[in-house]
N, C-alpha and C positions, 0 to 999 in steps of 0.2 A: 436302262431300258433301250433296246434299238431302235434305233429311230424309224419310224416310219413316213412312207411318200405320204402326201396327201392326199390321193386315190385309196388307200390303205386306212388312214385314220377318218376317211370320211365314211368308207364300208362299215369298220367298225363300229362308227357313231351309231349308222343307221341299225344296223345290228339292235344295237344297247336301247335305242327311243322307240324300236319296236317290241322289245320284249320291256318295256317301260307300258306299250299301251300308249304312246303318240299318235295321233291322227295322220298325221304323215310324214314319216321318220324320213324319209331323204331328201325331202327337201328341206327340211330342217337341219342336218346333218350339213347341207351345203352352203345353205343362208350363214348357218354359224360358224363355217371353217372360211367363209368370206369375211365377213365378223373378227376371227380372231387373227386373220393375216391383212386386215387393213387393206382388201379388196375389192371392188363390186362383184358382185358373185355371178356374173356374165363371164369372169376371167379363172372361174375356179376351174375349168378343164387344160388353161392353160399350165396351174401349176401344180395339177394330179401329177404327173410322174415326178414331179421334186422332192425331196425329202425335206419336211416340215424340219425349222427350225426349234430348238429349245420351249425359246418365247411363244411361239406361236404353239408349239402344240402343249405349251400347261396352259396355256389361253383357250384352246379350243376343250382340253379336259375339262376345267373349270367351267365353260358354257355347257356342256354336252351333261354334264353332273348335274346342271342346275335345270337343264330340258327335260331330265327326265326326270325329277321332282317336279315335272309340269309346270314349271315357272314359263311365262310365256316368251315366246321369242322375242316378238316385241319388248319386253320388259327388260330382257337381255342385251337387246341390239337399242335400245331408247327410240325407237322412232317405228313409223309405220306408215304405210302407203294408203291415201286415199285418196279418188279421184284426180289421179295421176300427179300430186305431190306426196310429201315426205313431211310428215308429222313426226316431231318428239313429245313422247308419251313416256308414262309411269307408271307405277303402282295408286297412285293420285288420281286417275281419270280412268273411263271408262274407255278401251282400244276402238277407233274406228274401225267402223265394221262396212263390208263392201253392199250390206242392204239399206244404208243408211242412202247412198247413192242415188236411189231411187225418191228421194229427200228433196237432192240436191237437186236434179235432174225436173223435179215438178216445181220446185221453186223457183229455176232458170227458164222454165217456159213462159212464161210472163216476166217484161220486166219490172223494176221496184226499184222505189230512190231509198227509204230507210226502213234496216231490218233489225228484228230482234229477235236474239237467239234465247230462250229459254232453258237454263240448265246447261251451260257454254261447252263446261266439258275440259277438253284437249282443244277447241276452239275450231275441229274439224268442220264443223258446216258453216260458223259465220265468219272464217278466214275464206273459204274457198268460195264461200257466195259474191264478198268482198271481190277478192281476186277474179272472179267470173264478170261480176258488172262492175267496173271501173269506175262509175260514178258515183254511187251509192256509198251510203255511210249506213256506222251499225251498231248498237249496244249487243253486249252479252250480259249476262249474270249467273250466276252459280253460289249456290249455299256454301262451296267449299274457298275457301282463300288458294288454296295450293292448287284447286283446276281455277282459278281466275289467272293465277302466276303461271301455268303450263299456256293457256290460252295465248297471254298476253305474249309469253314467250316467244308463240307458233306465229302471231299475229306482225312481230318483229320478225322473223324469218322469212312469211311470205311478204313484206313489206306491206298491209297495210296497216301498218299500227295510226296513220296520222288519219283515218278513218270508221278507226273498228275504239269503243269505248267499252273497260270491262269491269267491273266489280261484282261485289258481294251483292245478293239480295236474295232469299228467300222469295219464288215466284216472281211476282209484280209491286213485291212490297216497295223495293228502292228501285224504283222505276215511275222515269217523268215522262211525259210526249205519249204521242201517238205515231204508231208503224203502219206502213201498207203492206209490210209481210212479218209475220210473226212465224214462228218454226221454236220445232222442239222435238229434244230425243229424251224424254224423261222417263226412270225409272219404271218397267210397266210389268216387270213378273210377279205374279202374287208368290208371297210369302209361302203358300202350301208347295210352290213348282222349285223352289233353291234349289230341293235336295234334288233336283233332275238335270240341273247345271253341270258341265264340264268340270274337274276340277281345278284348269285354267282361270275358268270363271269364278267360279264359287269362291275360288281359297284367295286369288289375287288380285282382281278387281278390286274395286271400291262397293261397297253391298249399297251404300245411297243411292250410287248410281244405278243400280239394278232391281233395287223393291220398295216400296213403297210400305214393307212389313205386313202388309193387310191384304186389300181384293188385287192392286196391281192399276186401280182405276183413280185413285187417289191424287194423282199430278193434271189428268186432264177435269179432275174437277176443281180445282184450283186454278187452271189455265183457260177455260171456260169461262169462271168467276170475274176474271179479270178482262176478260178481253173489251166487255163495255166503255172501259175507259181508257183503253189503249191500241185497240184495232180503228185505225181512219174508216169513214166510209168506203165502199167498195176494197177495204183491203181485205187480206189473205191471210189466211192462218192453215198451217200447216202441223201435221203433228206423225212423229212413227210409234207404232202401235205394235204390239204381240199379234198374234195370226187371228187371234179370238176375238180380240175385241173391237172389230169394226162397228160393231152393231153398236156397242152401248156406248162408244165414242161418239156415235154418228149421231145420238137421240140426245147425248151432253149438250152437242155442239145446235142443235136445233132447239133446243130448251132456253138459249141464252142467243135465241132470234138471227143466228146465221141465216143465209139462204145457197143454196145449190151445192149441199155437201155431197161429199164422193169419196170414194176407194179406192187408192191407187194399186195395185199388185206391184209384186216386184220381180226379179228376174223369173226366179223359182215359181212365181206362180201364187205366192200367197201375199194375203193381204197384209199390207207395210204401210201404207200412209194415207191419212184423212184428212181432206183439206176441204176449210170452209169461207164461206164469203159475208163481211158486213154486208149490209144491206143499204144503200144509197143514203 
């Protein structure tokens, strides 16, 4: 085969992840010809007129093969950007997502000395909460072992592992203490809405991480359940929500004696996060 520049095999890619039905084939096309030449892809214009080496271009075939079976970038490249660090993700965890942000963003407006992350994940919001308030300390937990080992992972990476605690637990089951911010991104799409998932989503994800098999309302009534004996007075709970379900969040969280609950929007304009208050 001639060898091609990498101006040339990147056109192409784009080409192949459009007629794939990619959401946006060139920049995927460039993320992953950075990817498979071991460059930040700030520098891929520098090495457009070069003619791709061997290695590098059955590296960039085999990613560009595996994009357009809609394997996710992320999943390809192991890592993914949120709230301006660099997470290593997997088929194991749920990819941080940039509406989660708006999570983050409401849980840093107030500060908090200890936080818990419900459902840890990739460890994306109680690494970076961690890392935001330098004094604070934090449990996570997760039903799955392998996002407790991604978490703990990310958690060594952004250095606060000698603050952040993580294991296994179902909910609030293995869970001691009280928090003054609690936070969660759990599972919230009903069962009836999969089939209307990406099939990024749908086929590579983790499905716990995304349903709940039933209404989709399932995690914040178990999160609700517990907060009695693990939200401190005047703390915080926070939680991200599907576009819909602000309402019946908002009446969970008032049934189990919050006070001053609210809806946060997110950039887009829809509703992402419901946060509520113990009461003194």
């Amino acid at each position: 085969m001639t060898a091609q520049t990498a101006a040339q095999a990147m056109a192409d890619a784009t080409h192949r992840l459009r007629a794939a039905g990619v959401t946006d084939p060139a920049r995927d096309a460039r993320v992953l010809l950075a990817h498979a030449a071991r460059i930040e892809a700030s520098r891929v214009t520098l090495i457009a007129p070069e003619e791709l080496s061997d290695e590098v271009a059955d590296r960039y075939e085999q990613l560009i093969s595996l994009r357009a079976i809609r394997v996710p970038v992320s999943h390809l490249i192991g890592e993914r950007e949120f709230y301006g660090r660099r997470f290593k993700v997997s088929g194991d965890v749920l990819d941080p997502r940039p509406e989660t942000e708006t999570l983050i963003e409401t849980a840093l407006s107030q500060p908090f000395a200890r936080v818990l992350d419900l459902g840890v994940g990739s460890g994306c919001i109680l690494v970076t909460l961690l890392a935001e308030q330098g004094q604070a300390t934090g449990v996570g937990v997760d039903l799955s072992d392998a996002a407790c080992l991604q978490a703990s992972a990310n958690a060594v990476l952004h250095r606060v592992q000698d603050r952040a605690e993580i294991h296994a637990s179902d909910w609030f089951s293995n869970v001691d203490g009280q928090f003054d911010l609690i936070v969660s991104n759990p599972p919230y799409i009903a069962l009836s809405e999969m089939e209307g998932l990406s099939t990024e989503v749908r086929e590579f994800e983790p499905e716990m991480a995304l349903t709940d098999g039933g209404d989709g309302l399932a995690a914040y009534r178990a999160i609700s359940a517990g907060l009695g004996a693990h939200l401190a007075p005047k703390g915080r709970v926070m939680v991200e929500i599907g576009p819909t379900q602000a309402a019946a969040v908002t009446d969970l969280f008032y049934s189990v004696g919050l006070v001053n609950v609210c809806t946060i929007r997110d950039l887009d304009g829809r509703d992402r996060v419901v946060c509520g208050f113990a009461p003194d």
